[in-house]
N, CA, C and O atoms as CSV, one atom per row, in Angstrom:
chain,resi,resn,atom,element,x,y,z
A,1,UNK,N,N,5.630,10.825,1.237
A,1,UNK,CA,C,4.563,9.944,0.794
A,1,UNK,C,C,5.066,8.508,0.886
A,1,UNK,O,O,6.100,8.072,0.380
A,2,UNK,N,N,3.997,7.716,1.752
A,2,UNK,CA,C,4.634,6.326,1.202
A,2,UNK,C,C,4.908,5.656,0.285
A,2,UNK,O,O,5.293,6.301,-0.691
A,3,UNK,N,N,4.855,3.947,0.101
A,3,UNK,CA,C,4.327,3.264,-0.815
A,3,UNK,C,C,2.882,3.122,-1.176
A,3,UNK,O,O,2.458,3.129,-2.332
A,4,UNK,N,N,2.065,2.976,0.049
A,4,UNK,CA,C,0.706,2.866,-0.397
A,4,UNK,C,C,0.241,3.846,-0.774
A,4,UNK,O,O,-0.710,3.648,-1.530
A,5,UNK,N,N,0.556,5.218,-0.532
A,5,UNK,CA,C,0.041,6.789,-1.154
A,5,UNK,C,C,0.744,6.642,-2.620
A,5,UNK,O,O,-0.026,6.999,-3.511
A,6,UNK,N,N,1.740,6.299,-2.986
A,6,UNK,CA,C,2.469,6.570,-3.971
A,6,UNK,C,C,1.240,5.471,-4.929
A,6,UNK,O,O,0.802,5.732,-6.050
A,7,UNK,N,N,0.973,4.502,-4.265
A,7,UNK,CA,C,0.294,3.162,-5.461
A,7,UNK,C,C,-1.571,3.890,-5.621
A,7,UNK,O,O,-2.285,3.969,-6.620
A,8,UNK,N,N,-1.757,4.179,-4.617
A,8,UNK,CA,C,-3.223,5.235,-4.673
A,8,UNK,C,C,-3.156,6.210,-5.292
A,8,UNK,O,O,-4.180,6.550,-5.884
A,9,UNK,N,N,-2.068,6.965,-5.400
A,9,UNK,CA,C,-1.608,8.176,-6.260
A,9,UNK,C,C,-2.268,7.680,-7.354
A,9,UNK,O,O,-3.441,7.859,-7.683
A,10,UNK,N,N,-0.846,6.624,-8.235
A,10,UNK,CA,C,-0.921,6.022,-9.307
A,10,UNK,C,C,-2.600,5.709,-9.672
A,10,UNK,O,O,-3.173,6.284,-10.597
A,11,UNK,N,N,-2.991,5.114,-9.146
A,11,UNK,CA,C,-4.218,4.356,-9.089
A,11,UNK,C,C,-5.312,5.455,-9.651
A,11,UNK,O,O,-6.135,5.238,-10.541
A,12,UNK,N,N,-5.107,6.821,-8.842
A,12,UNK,CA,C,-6.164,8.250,-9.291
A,12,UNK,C,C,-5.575,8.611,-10.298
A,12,UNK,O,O,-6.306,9.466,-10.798
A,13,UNK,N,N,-4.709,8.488,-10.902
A,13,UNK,CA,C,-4.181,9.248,-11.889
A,13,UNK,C,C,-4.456,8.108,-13.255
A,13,UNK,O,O,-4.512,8.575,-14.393
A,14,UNK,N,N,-4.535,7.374,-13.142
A,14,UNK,CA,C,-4.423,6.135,-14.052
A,14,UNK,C,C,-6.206,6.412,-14.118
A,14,UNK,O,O,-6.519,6.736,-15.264
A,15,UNK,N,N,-7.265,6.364,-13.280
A,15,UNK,CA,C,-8.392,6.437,-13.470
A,15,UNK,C,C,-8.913,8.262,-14.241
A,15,UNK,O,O,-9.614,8.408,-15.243
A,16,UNK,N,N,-8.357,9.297,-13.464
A,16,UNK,CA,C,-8.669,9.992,-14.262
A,16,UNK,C,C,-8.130,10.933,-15.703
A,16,UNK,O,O,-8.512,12.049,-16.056
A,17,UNK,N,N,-6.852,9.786,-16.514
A,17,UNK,CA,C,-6.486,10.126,-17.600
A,17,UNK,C,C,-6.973,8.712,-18.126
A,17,UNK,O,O,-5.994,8.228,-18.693
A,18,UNK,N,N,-7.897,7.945,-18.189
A,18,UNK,CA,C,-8.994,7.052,-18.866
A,18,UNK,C,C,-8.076,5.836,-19.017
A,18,UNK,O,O,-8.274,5.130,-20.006
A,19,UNK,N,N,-6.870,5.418,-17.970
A,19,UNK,CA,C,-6.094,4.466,-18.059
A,19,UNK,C,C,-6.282,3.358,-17.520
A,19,UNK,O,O,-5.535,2.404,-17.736
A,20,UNK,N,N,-7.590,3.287,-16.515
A,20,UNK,CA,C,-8.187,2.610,-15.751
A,20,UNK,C,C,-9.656,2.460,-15.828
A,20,UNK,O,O,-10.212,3.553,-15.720
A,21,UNK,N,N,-10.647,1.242,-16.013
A,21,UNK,CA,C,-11.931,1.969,-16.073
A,21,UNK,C,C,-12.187,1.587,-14.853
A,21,UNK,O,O,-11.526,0.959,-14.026
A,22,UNK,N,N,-14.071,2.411,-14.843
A,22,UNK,CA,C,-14.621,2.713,-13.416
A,22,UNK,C,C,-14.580,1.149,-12.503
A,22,UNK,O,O,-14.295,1.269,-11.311
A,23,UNK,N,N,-14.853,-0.297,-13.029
A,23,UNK,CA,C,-14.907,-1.526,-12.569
A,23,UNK,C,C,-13.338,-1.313,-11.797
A,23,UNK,O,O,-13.416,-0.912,-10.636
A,24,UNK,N,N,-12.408,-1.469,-12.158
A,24,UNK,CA,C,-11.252,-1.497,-11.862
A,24,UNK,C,C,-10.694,-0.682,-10.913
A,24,UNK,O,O,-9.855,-1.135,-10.134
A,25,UNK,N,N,-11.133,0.736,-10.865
A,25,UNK,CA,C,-10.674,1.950,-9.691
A,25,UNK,C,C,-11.781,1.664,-8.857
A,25,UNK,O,O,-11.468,2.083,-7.743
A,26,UNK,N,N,-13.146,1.065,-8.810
A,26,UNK,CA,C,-14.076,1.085,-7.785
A,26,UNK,C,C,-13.166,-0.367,-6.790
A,26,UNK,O,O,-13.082,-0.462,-5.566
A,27,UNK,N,N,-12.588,-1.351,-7.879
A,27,UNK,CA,C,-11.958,-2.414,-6.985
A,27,UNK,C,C,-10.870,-2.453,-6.105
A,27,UNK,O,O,-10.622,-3.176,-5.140
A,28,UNK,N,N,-9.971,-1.065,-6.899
A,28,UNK,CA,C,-8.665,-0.730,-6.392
A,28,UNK,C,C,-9.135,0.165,-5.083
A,28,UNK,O,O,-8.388,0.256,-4.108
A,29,UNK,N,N,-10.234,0.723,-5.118
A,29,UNK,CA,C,-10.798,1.413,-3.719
A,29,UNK,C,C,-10.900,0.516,-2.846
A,29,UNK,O,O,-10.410,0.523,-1.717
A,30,UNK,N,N,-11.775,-0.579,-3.524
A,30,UNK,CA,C,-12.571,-1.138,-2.102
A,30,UNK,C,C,-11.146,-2.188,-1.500
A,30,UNK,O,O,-10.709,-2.421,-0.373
A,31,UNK,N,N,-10.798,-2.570,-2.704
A,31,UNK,CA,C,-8.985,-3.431,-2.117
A,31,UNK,C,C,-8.120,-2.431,-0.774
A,31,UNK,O,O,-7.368,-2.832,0.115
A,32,UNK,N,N,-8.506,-1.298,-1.029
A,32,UNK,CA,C,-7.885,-0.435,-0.261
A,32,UNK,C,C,-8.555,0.366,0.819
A,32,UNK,O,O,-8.267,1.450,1.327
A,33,UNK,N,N,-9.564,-0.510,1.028
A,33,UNK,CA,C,-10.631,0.280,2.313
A,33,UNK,C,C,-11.062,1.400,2.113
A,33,UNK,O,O,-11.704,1.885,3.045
A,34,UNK,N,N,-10.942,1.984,1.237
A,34,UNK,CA,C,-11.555,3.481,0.690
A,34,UNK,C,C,-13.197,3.357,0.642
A,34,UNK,O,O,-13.680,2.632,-0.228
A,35,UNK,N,N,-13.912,3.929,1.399
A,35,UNK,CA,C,-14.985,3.975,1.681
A,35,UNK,C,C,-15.705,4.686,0.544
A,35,UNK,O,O,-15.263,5.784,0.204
A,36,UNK,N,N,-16.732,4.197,-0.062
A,36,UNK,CA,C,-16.974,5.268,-1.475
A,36,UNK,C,C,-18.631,5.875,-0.990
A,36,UNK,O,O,-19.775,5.545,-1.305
A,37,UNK,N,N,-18.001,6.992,-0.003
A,37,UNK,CA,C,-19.684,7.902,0.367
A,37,UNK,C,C,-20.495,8.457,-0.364
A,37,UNK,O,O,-21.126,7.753,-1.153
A,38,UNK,N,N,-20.655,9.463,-0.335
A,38,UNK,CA,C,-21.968,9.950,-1.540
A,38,UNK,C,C,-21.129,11.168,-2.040
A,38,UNK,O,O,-21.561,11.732,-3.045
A,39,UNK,N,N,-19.684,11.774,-1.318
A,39,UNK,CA,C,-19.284,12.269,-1.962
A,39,UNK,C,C,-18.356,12.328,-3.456
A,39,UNK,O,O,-18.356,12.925,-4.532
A,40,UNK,N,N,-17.305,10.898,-2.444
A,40,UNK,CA,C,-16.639,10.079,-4.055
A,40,UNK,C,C,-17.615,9.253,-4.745
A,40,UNK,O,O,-17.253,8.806,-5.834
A,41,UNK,N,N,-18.643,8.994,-4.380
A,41,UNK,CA,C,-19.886,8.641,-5.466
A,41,UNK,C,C,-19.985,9.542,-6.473
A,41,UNK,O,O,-19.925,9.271,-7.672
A,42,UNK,N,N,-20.148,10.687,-5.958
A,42,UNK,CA,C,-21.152,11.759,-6.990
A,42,UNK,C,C,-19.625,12.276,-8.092
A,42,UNK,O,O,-19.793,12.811,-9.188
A,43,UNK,N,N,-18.236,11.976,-7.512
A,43,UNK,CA,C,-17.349,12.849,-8.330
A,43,UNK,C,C,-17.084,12.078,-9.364
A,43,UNK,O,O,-16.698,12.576,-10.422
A,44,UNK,N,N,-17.344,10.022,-9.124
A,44,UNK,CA,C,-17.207,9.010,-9.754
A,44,UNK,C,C,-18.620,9.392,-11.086
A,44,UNK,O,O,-18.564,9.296,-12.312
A,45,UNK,N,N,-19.366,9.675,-10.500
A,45,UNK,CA,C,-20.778,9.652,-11.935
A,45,UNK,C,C,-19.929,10.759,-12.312
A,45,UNK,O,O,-19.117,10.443,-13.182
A,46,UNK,N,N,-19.864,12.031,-11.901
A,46,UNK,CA,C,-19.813,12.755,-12.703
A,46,UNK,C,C,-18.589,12.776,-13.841
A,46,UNK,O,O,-18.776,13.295,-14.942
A,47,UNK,N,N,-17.607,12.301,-13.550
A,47,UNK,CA,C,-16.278,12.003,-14.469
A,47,UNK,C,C,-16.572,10.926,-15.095
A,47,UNK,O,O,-15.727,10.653,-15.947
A,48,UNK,N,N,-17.855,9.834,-14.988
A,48,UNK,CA,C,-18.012,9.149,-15.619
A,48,UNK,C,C,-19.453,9.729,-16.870
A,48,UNK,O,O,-19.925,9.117,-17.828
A,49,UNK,N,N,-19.604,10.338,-16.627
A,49,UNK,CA,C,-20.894,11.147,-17.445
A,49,UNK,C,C,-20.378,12.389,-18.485
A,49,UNK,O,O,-21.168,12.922,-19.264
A,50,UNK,N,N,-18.795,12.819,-18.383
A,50,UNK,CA,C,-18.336,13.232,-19.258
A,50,UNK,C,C,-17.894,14.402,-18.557
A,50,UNK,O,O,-17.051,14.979,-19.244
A,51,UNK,N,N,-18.126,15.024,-17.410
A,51,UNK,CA,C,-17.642,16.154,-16.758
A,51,UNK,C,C,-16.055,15.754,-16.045
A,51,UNK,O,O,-16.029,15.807,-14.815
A,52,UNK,N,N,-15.300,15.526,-16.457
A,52,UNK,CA,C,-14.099,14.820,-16.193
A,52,UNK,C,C,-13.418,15.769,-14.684
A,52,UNK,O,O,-13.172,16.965,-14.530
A,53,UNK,N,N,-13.334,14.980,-14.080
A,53,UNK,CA,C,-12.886,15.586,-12.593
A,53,UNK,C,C,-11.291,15.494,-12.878
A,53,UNK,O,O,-10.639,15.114,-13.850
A,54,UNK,N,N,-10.911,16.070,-11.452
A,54,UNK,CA,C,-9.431,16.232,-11.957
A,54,UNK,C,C,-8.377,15.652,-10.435
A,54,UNK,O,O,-8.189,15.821,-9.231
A,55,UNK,N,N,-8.046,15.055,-11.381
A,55,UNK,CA,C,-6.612,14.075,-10.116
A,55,UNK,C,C,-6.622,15.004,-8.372
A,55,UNK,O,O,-6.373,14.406,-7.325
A,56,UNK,N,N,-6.881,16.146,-8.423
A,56,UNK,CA,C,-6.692,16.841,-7.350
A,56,UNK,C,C,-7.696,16.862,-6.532
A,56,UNK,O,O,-7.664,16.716,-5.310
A,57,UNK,N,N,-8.871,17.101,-7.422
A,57,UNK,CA,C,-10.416,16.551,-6.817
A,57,UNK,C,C,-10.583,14.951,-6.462
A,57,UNK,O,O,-11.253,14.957,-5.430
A,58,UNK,N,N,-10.385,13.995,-6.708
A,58,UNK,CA,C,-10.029,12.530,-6.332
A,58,UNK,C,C,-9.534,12.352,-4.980
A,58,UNK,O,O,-10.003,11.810,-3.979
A,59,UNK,N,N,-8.134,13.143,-5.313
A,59,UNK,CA,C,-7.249,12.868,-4.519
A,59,UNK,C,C,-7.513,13.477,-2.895
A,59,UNK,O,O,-6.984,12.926,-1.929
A,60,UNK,N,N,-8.379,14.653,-2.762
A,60,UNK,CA,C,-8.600,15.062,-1.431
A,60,UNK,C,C,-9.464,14.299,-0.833
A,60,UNK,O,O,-9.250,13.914,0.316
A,61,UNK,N,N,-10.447,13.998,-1.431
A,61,UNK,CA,C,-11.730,13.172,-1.025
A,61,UNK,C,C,-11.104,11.955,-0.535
A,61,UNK,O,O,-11.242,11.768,0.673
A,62,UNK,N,N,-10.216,10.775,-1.419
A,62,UNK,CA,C,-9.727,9.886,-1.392
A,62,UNK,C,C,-8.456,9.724,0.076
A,62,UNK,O,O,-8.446,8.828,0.920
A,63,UNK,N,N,-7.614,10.766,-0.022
A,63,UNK,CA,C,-6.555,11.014,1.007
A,63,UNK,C,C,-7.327,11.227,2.242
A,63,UNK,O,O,-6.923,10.726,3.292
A,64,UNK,N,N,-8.364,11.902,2.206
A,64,UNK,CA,C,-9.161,12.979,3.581
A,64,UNK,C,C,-9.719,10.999,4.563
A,64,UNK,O,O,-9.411,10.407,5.598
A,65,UNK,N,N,-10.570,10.776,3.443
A,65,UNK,CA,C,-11.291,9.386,3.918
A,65,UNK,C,C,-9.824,8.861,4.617
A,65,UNK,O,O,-9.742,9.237,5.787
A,66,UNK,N,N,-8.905,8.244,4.248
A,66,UNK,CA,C,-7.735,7.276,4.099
A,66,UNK,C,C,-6.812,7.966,5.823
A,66,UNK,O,O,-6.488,7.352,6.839
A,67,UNK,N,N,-6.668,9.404,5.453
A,67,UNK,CA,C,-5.978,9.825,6.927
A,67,UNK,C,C,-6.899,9.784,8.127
A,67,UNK,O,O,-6.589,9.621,9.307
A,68,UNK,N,N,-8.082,9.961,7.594
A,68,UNK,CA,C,-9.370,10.188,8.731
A,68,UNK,C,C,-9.833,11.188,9.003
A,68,UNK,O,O,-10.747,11.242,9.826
């Protein structure tokens, strides 16, 4: 893993143990070209609506976009 996977890591993990709010991980996306489709849309409401998603779910969506 690089540096920038290692700081995106951080970044999903910090957002979904409530260490980050949604303003802040939507900025750390778009800072990072992370495209936010309708899929990391819908996982963003839903962890924000109380169904709490999980670092692993983030992270594929997030990595998949990022490798291509």
């Amino acid at each position: 893993m690089n540096a920038f996977q290692e700081k995106m890591a951080s970044n999903i993990k910090d957002y979904t143990t409530g260490k980050m709010n949604l303003n802040n991980f939507r900025a750390t996306l778009m800072e990072h070209n992370v495209p936010i489709d309708a899929t990391l849309d819908k996982l963003i409401r839903k962890h924000e609506s109380g169904d709490f998603q999980t670092y692993n779910e983030f992270g594929k969506v997030i990595f998949r976009q990022l490798n291509g």
